[in-house]
C-alpha angles and dihedrals in degrees: 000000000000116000090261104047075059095046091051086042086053085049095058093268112135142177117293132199116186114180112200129202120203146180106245111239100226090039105032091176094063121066126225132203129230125177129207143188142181144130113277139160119257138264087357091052089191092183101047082049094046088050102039084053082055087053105057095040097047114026114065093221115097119224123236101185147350124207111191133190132188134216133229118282115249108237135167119269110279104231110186118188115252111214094194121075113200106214120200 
């Protein structure tokens, strides 16, 4: 992973998988499936918003549906004080 996909991890943003369904452009009564991933922000998801616009501007396949998940959110370890010490 490059030194700025860990910085954005470090910032909330987290793998996303969006799966696309689409109408093909030759055979409009039969759908297709294309799967995407990249790293976006939740619940905003500024990138799978940025690529399906492209899409519909540029591909000539409408699109039917997109499912989308998200992955979990990379934190800091999460170190909490124990007031009890166990002695052998």
């Amino acid at each position: 992973m490059e030194t700025d996909e860990f910085a954005l991890r470090l910032k909330g943003w987290r793998l996303a998988t969006a799966e696309v369904l689409y109408y093909m452009p030759d055979h409009p009564v039969l759908l297709q499936s294309f799967i995407w991933q990249t790293l976006d922000l939740a619940p905003t998801y500024p990138r799978i918003h940025k690529f399906l616009d492209f899409w519909r501007a540029e591909i000539q396949a409408v699109i039917h549906s997109v499912r989308l998940a998200g992955g979990e959110q990379l934190a800091p370890a999460n170190i909490q004080n124990v007031a009890t010490i166990l002695h052998h």
